[in-house]
N, C-alpha and C positions, 0 to 999 in steps of 0.2 A: 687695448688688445681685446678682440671679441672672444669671448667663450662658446663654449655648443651648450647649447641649451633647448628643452622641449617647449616648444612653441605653445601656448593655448588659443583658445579659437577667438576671435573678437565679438563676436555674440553666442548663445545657445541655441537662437531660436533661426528657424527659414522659413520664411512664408511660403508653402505654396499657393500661389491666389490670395483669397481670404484667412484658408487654413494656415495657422501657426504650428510649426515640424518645432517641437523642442527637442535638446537634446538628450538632455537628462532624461524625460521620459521615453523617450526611444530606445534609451539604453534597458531601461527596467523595463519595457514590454520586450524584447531581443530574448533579456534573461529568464523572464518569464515559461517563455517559448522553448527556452533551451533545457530548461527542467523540465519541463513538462516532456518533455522529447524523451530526455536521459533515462527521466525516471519510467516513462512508459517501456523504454525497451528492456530496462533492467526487472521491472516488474512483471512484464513478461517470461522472461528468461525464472523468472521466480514461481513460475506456475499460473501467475494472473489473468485477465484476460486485455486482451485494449481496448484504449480506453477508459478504463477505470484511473489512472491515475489523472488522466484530464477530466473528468467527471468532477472528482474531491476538487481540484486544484479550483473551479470552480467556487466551492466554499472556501479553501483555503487564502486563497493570491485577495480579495476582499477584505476579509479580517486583516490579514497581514500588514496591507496598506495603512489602514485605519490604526493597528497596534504602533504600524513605525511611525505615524506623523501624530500619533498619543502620546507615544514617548518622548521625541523632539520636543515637542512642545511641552510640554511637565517638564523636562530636564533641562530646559532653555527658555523657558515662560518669558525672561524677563525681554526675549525678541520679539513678542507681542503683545505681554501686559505690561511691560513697562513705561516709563514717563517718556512720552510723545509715539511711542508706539500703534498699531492701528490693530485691533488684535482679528478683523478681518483676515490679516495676510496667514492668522493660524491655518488658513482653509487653501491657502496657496501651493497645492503640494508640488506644483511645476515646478517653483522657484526652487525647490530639497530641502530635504530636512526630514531624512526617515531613520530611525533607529530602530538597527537590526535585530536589538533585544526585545522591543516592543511585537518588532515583525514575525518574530516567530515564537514568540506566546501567544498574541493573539490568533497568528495562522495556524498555531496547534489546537485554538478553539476551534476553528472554521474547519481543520481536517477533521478533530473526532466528528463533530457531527455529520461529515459527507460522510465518511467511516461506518459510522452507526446508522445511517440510513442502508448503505450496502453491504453490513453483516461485516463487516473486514476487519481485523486488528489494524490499529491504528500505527503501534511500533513497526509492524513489518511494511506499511506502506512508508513510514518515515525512513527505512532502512534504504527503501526502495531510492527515495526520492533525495536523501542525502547528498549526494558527491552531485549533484544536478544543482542543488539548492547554493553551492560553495562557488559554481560555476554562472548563475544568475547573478552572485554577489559581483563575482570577479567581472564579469561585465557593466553592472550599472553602477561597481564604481568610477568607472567613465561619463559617467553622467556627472562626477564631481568637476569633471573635468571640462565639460563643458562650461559649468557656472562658478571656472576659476576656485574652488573650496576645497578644504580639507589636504592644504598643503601642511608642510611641515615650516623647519629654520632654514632660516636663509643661509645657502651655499651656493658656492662655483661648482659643483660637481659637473661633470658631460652632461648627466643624466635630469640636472635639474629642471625645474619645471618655471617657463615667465609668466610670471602675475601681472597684470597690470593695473593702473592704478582706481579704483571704487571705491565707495561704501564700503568701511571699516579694516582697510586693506589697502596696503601700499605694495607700490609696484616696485620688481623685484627678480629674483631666483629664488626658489625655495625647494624642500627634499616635496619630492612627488610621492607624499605618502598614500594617496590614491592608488599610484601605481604601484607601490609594495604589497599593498594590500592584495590588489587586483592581483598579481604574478602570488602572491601567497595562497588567496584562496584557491589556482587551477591548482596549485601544492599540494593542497586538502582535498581535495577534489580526486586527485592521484592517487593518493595516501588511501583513500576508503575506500576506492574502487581496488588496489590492492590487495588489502588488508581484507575485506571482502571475499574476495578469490581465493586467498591464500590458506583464513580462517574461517571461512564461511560463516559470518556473523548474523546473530539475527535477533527476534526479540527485543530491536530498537538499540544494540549496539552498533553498529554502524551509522545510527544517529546520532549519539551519542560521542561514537569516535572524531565524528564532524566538526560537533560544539566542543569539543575538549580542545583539539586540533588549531579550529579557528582561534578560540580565547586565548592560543598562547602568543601566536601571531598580532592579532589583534593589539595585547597587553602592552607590546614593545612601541607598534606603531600609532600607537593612540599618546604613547608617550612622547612622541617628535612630534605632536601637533601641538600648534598654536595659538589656534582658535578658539576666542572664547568659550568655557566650558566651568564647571561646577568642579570646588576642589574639597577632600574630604583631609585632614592632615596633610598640606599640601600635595596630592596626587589626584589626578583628574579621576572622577567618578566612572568615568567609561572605564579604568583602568580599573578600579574597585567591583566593578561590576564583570568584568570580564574573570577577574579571581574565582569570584564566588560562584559562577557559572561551570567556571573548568571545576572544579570541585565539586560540582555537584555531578559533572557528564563523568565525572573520574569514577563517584561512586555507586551510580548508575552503572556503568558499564562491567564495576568488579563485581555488583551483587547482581545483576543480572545473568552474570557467567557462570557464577553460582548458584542460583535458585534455578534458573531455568536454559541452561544447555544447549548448544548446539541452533538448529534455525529450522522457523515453524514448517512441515509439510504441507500444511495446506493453507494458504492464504488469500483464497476468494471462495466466497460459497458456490455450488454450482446449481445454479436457476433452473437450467434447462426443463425441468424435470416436472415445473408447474409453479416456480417461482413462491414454494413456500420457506427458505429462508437458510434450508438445512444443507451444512456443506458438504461438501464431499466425501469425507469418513463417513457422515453420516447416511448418506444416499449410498454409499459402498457397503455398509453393513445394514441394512435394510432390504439390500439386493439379494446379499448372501443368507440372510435367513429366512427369505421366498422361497429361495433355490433350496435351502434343505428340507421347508415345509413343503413343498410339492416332489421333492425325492422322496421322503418318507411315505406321505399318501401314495405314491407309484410301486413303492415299494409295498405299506399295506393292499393296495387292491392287486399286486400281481401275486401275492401269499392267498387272498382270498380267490382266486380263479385257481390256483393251485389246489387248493384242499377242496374246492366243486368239484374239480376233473376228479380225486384221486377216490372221493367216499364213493361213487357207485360201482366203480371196480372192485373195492375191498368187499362189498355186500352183497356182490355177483355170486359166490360159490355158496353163502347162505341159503340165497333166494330159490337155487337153480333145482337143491333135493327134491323141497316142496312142490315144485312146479310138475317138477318129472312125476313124481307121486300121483299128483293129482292127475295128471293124464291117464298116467297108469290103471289110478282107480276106476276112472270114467272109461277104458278102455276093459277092462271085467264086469261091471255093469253091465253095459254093452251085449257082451259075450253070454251073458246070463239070461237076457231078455230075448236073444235074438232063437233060441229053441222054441220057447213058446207063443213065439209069432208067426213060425214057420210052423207048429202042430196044430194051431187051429186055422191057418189056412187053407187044410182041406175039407175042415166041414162046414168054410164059408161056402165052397165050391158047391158043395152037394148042396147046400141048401140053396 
Protein backbone atom coordinates (compact mmCIF):
# COMPACT_ATOMS: atom_id res chain seq x y z
CA UNK A 1 0.00 0.00 0.00
CA UNK A 2 1.57 3.37 -0.98
CA UNK A 3 1.62 6.13 1.59
CA UNK A 4 1.56 10.09 0.88
CA UNK A 5 4.60 11.30 1.42
CA UNK A 6 6.70 14.70 0.49
CA UNK A 7 8.72 14.07 -2.27
CA UNK A 8 12.47 15.64 -2.29
CA UNK A 9 14.00 16.89 -5.32
CA UNK A 10 16.52 14.36 -7.04
CA UNK A 11 19.40 16.92 -7.26
CA UNK A 12 20.02 20.58 -5.61
CA UNK A 13 21.76 21.89 -8.22
CA UNK A 14 20.24 23.31 -12.17
CA UNK A 15 22.59 24.31 -14.58
CA UNK A 16 21.76 27.19 -16.36
CA UNK A 17 24.39 26.94 -19.18
CA UNK A 18 27.69 26.90 -17.40
CA UNK A 19 26.24 28.46 -14.28
CA UNK A 20 25.18 26.05 -11.41
CA UNK A 21 21.45 27.33 -9.71
CA UNK A 22 21.95 25.56 -6.25
CA UNK A 23 19.31 25.21 -4.26
CA UNK A 24 20.20 25.65 -0.99
CA UNK A 25 21.85 28.70 -1.83
CA UNK A 26 18.98 30.17 -3.44
CA UNK A 27 17.05 29.53 -0.59
CA UNK A 28 19.55 31.70 1.87
CA UNK A 29 19.94 34.60 -0.71
CA UNK A 30 15.52 34.74 -1.04
CA UNK A 31 15.77 34.94 2.91
CA UNK A 32 18.34 37.29 2.94
CA UNK A 33 16.27 39.55 0.71
CA UNK A 34 13.30 39.01 2.79
CA UNK A 35 14.85 40.44 5.93
CA UNK A 36 16.47 42.92 4.63
CA UNK A 37 12.83 44.03 3.07
CA UNK A 38 11.04 43.33 6.62
CA UNK A 39 13.43 44.90 8.44
CA UNK A 40 13.59 48.04 6.31
CA UNK A 41 9.93 48.79 6.43
CA UNK A 42 9.73 48.05 10.13
CA UNK A 43 12.65 50.41 10.73
CA UNK A 44 11.18 52.85 8.99
CA UNK A 45 7.94 52.88 10.61
CA UNK A 46 10.47 53.30 13.73
CA UNK A 47 11.52 56.63 12.67
CA UNK A 48 14.66 55.36 10.61
CA UNK A 49 15.52 56.42 7.42
CA UNK A 50 15.78 53.67 4.18
CA UNK A 51 18.00 52.00 3.65
CA UNK A 52 19.94 51.86 6.50
CA UNK A 53 19.03 48.57 7.45
CA UNK A 54 20.43 47.28 4.04
CA UNK A 55 23.54 49.42 4.42
CA UNK A 56 24.41 47.20 8.06
CA UNK A 57 23.04 44.17 6.44
CA UNK A 58 26.01 44.64 4.30
CA UNK A 59 28.41 43.98 7.23
CA UNK A 60 26.15 42.00 8.86
CA UNK A 61 24.82 38.80 6.19
CA UNK A 62 29.22 38.35 5.60
CA UNK A 63 30.06 37.68 9.33
CA UNK A 64 27.05 35.67 9.70
CA UNK A 65 28.11 33.30 6.89
CA UNK A 66 31.48 32.96 7.95
CA UNK A 67 30.15 32.54 12.03
CA UNK A 68 27.56 29.56 10.61
CA UNK A 69 30.00 27.55 8.45
CA UNK A 70 32.76 28.35 11.92
CA UNK A 71 30.32 26.70 13.84
CA UNK A 72 29.46 23.63 11.56
CA UNK A 73 32.67 22.98 11.27
CA UNK A 74 33.96 23.16 15.13
CA UNK A 75 30.89 21.37 15.99
CA UNK A 76 31.20 18.63 13.44
CA UNK A 77 35.15 18.74 12.58
CA UNK A 78 35.16 15.21 12.43
CA UNK A 79 33.23 15.79 8.55
CA UNK A 80 36.49 17.23 7.59
CA UNK A 81 39.39 16.40 9.69
CA UNK A 82 38.62 13.11 10.14
CA UNK A 83 40.19 9.83 8.87
CA UNK A 84 39.74 9.88 4.99
CA UNK A 85 38.08 13.13 5.18
CA UNK A 86 39.38 16.11 2.76
CA UNK A 87 39.18 19.01 4.89
CA UNK A 88 38.94 21.23 1.75
CA UNK A 89 35.09 20.49 1.65
CA UNK A 90 35.27 22.71 5.12
CA UNK A 91 35.17 25.59 2.46
CA UNK A 92 32.13 24.10 0.53
CA UNK A 93 29.38 26.20 1.89
CA UNK A 94 26.97 24.96 -1.22
CA UNK A 95 26.91 21.59 -0.11
CA UNK A 96 25.26 23.20 3.95
CA UNK A 97 26.26 23.12 6.84
CA UNK A 98 25.64 26.55 8.60
CA UNK A 99 24.87 26.88 12.28
CA UNK A 100 22.50 29.45 13.27
CA UNK A 101 24.24 30.05 16.67
CA UNK A 102 27.50 30.69 14.94
CA UNK A 103 25.27 33.04 12.43
CA UNK A 104 24.24 35.31 14.63
CA UNK A 105 27.12 35.96 16.92
CA UNK A 106 29.21 36.54 14.37
CA UNK A 107 26.37 38.81 12.36
CA UNK A 108 26.11 40.60 15.74
CA UNK A 109 29.83 41.34 15.04
CA UNK A 110 29.30 42.47 11.54
CA UNK A 111 25.93 44.75 12.73
CA UNK A 112 27.71 46.56 15.60
CA UNK A 113 30.29 47.72 13.42
CA UNK A 114 27.80 48.84 10.28
CA UNK A 115 26.03 50.46 13.66
CA UNK A 116 28.95 52.27 14.89
CA UNK A 117 29.98 53.62 11.64
CA UNK A 118 26.26 55.16 11.33
CA UNK A 119 25.83 56.56 14.94
CA UNK A 120 22.70 53.84 15.43
CA UNK A 121 22.13 51.68 18.58
CA UNK A 122 22.64 48.35 17.58
CA UNK A 123 19.57 46.77 19.93
CA UNK A 124 17.01 49.00 18.24
CA UNK A 125 18.20 47.98 14.79
CA UNK A 126 18.15 44.22 15.93
CA UNK A 127 14.64 44.94 17.15
CA UNK A 128 14.04 46.27 13.87
CA UNK A 129 15.31 43.43 12.01
CA UNK A 130 14.16 40.50 14.34
CA UNK A 131 10.82 38.67 13.12
CA UNK A 132 12.54 39.35 9.33
CA UNK A 133 15.63 37.29 10.49
CA UNK A 134 13.02 34.14 11.86
CA UNK A 135 11.51 34.57 8.36
CA UNK A 136 15.13 34.23 6.37
CA UNK A 137 15.44 31.02 8.64
CA UNK A 138 12.07 29.73 7.78
CA UNK A 139 12.89 29.97 4.22
CA UNK A 140 16.55 28.58 3.89
CA UNK A 141 15.50 25.96 5.80
CA UNK A 142 14.38 24.66 2.40
CA UNK A 143 17.59 24.74 1.25
CA UNK A 144 17.87 21.54 3.71
CA UNK A 145 15.61 20.19 1.67
CA UNK A 146 16.95 20.39 -1.28
CA UNK A 147 20.30 18.46 -0.09
CA UNK A 148 17.84 15.77 1.34
CA UNK A 149 19.41 16.81 5.38
CA UNK A 150 18.18 17.36 8.55
CA UNK A 151 15.44 15.05 8.59
CA UNK A 152 14.25 13.52 11.51
CA UNK A 153 12.83 9.15 12.49
CA UNK A 154 11.62 7.31 10.20
CA UNK A 155 7.66 7.50 9.90
CA UNK A 156 4.57 6.91 7.71
CA UNK A 157 3.05 10.02 8.62
CA UNK A 158 1.19 12.02 5.24
CA UNK A 159 3.44 14.54 6.00
CA UNK A 160 6.71 12.66 5.75
CA UNK A 161 9.45 13.63 3.97
CA UNK A 162 11.33 10.63 0.99
CA UNK A 163 15.10 10.39 1.47
CA UNK A 164 16.72 8.54 -0.95
CA UNK A 165 19.40 6.57 -0.82
CA UNK A 166 23.50 8.55 -0.33
CA UNK A 167 26.29 9.01 1.60
CA UNK A 168 25.55 8.31 5.08
CA UNK A 169 21.72 7.98 4.59
CA UNK A 170 19.47 5.46 3.70
CA UNK A 171 16.47 5.83 1.82
CA UNK A 172 13.34 6.11 3.43
CA UNK A 173 10.33 8.32 5.19
CA UNK A 174 11.50 10.39 7.71
CA UNK A 175 9.63 13.50 10.11
CA UNK A 176 10.42 16.70 7.95
CA UNK A 177 12.18 18.34 10.69
CA UNK A 178 13.10 21.02 8.33
CA UNK A 179 9.77 21.68 7.67
CA UNK A 180 8.73 22.07 11.47
CA UNK A 181 11.28 24.24 11.85
CA UNK A 182 10.55 26.35 8.75
CA UNK A 183 6.43 26.65 9.76
CA UNK A 184 7.83 27.28 13.45
CA UNK A 185 10.06 30.03 12.74
CA UNK A 186 7.10 32.18 10.38
CA UNK A 187 5.37 31.36 14.32
CA UNK A 188 8.21 33.45 15.66
CA UNK A 189 8.18 35.65 13.34
CA UNK A 190 4.24 36.27 14.13
CA UNK A 191 4.85 36.12 17.76
CA UNK A 192 7.33 39.58 17.69
CA UNK A 193 5.70 41.22 15.13
CA UNK A 194 2.86 41.05 17.58
CA UNK A 195 4.23 41.31 20.57
CA UNK A 196 5.82 44.38 19.24
CA UNK A 197 2.52 46.21 18.45
CA UNK A 198 0.98 45.31 21.21
CA UNK A 199 3.91 46.08 23.83
CA UNK A 200 5.95 48.19 21.91
CA UNK A 201 9.21 46.73 22.67
CA UNK A 202 12.44 48.05 22.43
CA UNK A 203 16.14 48.30 23.60
CA UNK A 204 16.68 44.87 21.86
CA UNK A 205 13.81 43.21 23.48
CA UNK A 206 12.16 42.16 20.54
CA UNK A 207 15.47 40.48 19.67
CA UNK A 208 15.63 38.92 22.28
CA UNK A 209 11.97 37.78 22.35
CA UNK A 210 13.06 36.09 18.88
CA UNK A 211 16.08 34.13 20.29
CA UNK A 212 14.04 33.00 23.47
CA UNK A 213 11.17 32.03 21.04
CA UNK A 214 13.19 30.24 18.41
CA UNK A 215 15.37 28.12 21.23
CA UNK A 216 12.27 26.69 22.44
CA UNK A 217 11.24 25.50 19.13
CA UNK A 218 14.33 24.56 18.04
CA UNK A 219 15.01 22.39 21.54
CA UNK A 220 12.21 19.85 20.64
CA UNK A 221 13.09 19.58 16.92
CA UNK A 222 16.75 19.22 17.18
CA UNK A 223 15.63 16.53 19.46
CA UNK A 224 13.82 14.21 16.54
CA UNK A 225 16.97 14.55 14.48
CA UNK A 226 19.23 11.99 13.56
CA UNK A 227 22.05 13.06 12.15
CA UNK A 228 25.10 12.70 13.19
CA UNK A 229 25.77 15.21 15.92
CA UNK A 230 27.87 15.78 19.40
CA UNK A 231 26.29 14.32 22.59
CA UNK A 232 26.94 16.08 26.13
CA UNK A 233 25.21 13.35 28.88
CA UNK A 234 23.43 11.76 26.15
CA UNK A 235 21.59 14.85 24.57
CA UNK A 236 22.70 16.55 21.49
CA UNK A 237 24.76 19.70 21.97
CA UNK A 238 22.42 21.74 19.78
CA UNK A 239 19.88 20.95 22.35
CA UNK A 240 22.43 22.19 25.20
CA UNK A 241 23.02 24.94 23.46
CA UNK A 242 19.80 26.19 22.54
CA UNK A 243 19.06 25.98 26.64
CA UNK A 244 21.55 28.16 27.51
CA UNK A 245 20.71 30.74 24.92
CA UNK A 246 16.94 30.81 25.90
CA UNK A 247 18.30 31.68 29.32
CA UNK A 248 20.24 34.15 28.49
CA UNK A 249 17.25 36.09 25.86
CA UNK A 250 14.98 35.35 29.03
CA UNK A 251 17.35 37.46 31.09
CA UNK A 252 18.05 39.93 28.68
CA UNK A 253 14.72 40.83 28.03
CA UNK A 254 13.51 40.86 32.11
CA UNK A 255 16.52 43.14 33.00
CA UNK A 256 16.21 45.14 30.01
CA UNK A 257 12.47 45.87 30.98
CA UNK A 258 13.76 47.00 33.92
CA UNK A 259 16.71 49.26 33.60
CA UNK A 260 15.66 50.73 30.50
CA UNK A 261 11.75 51.00 29.67
CA UNK A 262 9.63 51.54 27.09
CA UNK A 263 11.27 51.99 23.20
CA UNK A 264 14.24 54.36 22.02
CA UNK A 265 12.67 57.95 20.33
CA UNK A 266 15.18 58.33 18.30
CA UNK A 267 16.91 55.88 16.42
CA UNK A 268 19.00 57.25 13.60
CA UNK A 269 21.14 60.33 13.77
CA UNK A 270 19.87 63.05 11.53
CA UNK A 271 22.92 64.02 8.97
CA UNK A 272 21.11 66.29 7.18
CA UNK A 273 22.42 69.24 8.91
CA UNK A 274 26.27 68.76 7.89
CA UNK A 275 26.82 65.20 8.63
CA UNK A 276 28.38 65.85 11.98
CA UNK A 277 27.18 62.91 13.77
CA UNK A 278 24.71 64.47 16.29
CA UNK A 279 21.06 63.04 16.50
CA UNK A 280 18.25 64.53 16.61
CA UNK A 281 17.48 65.47 20.23
CA UNK A 282 20.51 66.90 19.69
CA UNK A 283 20.10 69.14 16.63
CA UNK A 284 16.46 69.80 18.30
CA UNK A 285 17.99 71.40 21.35
CA UNK A 286 20.53 73.26 19.61
CA UNK A 287 17.73 74.75 17.61
CA UNK A 288 15.84 75.73 20.49
CA UNK A 289 18.56 77.49 22.23
CA UNK A 290 19.34 79.74 19.02
CA UNK A 291 15.92 80.53 19.02
CA UNK A 292 16.02 81.81 22.68
CA UNK A 293 19.39 83.57 22.09
CA UNK A 294 18.40 85.65 19.27
CA UNK A 295 14.76 86.36 21.09
CA UNK A 296 16.64 87.63 24.04
CA UNK A 297 19.02 89.86 21.88
CA UNK A 298 15.59 91.15 20.02
CA UNK A 299 14.35 91.58 22.86
CA UNK A 300 17.52 93.63 24.50
CA UNK A 301 17.78 95.80 21.37
CA UNK A 302 13.96 96.71 21.27
CA UNK A 303 14.41 97.80 25.24
CA UNK A 304 17.30 99.68 24.01
CA UNK A 305 15.48 101.78 21.09
CA UNK A 306 12.89 102.30 23.82
CA UNK A 307 14.73 103.98 26.45
CA UNK A 308 16.59 106.31 23.15
CA UNK A 309 13.07 107.40 21.98
CA UNK A 310 11.87 108.14 25.81
CA UNK A 311 15.17 110.12 27.41
CA UNK A 312 14.85 113.38 25.13
CA UNK A 313 11.22 113.79 25.79
CA UNK A 314 11.78 113.51 29.70
CA UNK A 315 14.70 116.43 29.35
CA UNK A 316 12.36 118.45 26.91
CA UNK A 317 10.68 120.62 29.89
CA UNK A 318 14.21 121.01 31.54
CA UNK A 319 15.89 122.40 28.44
CA UNK A 320 12.91 124.46 27.19
CA UNK A 321 13.25 127.48 30.66
CA UNK A 322 16.76 128.06 29.79
CA UNK A 323 16.22 128.39 26.21
CA UNK A 324 13.33 130.78 26.61
CA UNK A 325 15.47 132.71 28.99
CA UNK A 326 18.04 133.14 27.04
CA UNK A 327 16.06 134.73 24.14
CA UNK A 328 14.52 136.70 26.44
CA UNK A 329 17.75 138.05 27.81
CA UNK A 330 19.08 138.64 24.16
CA UNK A 331 15.68 140.22 23.48
CA UNK A 332 16.47 143.28 26.53
CA UNK A 333 19.80 143.67 25.41
CA UNK A 334 18.46 144.40 22.21
CA UNK A 335 16.02 146.94 23.50
CA UNK A 336 18.91 148.63 25.52
CA UNK A 337 21.19 149.18 22.60
CA UNK A 338 18.84 150.08 20.21
CA UNK A 339 18.09 153.95 21.91
CA UNK A 340 21.68 154.72 21.61
CA UNK A 341 21.93 153.96 18.04
CA UNK A 342 19.05 155.74 17.19
CA UNK A 343 20.56 159.15 19.46
CA UNK A 344 23.55 159.28 17.60
CA UNK A 345 22.34 158.95 14.40
CA UNK A 346 21.52 162.32 14.10
CA UNK A 347 24.73 163.80 14.63
CA UNK A 348 26.01 161.33 12.13
CA UNK A 349 23.74 163.22 9.89
CA UNK A 350 24.90 166.79 10.68
CA UNK A 351 28.25 165.76 10.41
Amino acid sequence: MDIAYIPSPSTGVIHLGPIPLRGYAFCIIIGVFVAVWLGNKRWIARGGKPGTVADIAVWAVPFGLVGGRLYHVITDYQLYFGEGRNWVDAFKIWEGGLGIWGAIALGAVGAWIGCRLRGIPLPAWADALAPGIALAQAIGRWGNWFNQELYGRATDLPWAVEISAGPNRDAGTYHPTFLYESLWCIGVAVLVIWADRRFKLGHGRAFALYVAAYCVGRGWIEYMRVDEAHHILGVRLNVWTSIAVFVLAVVYFVLSAKLRPGREEVVEPDRSGGGDGKDKAEVEAEADDKAKAKAEADDKAQAAVEAADAGPKESAPALAPRTDTTVAQGAVKADLRKPAVDAEAPEADKS
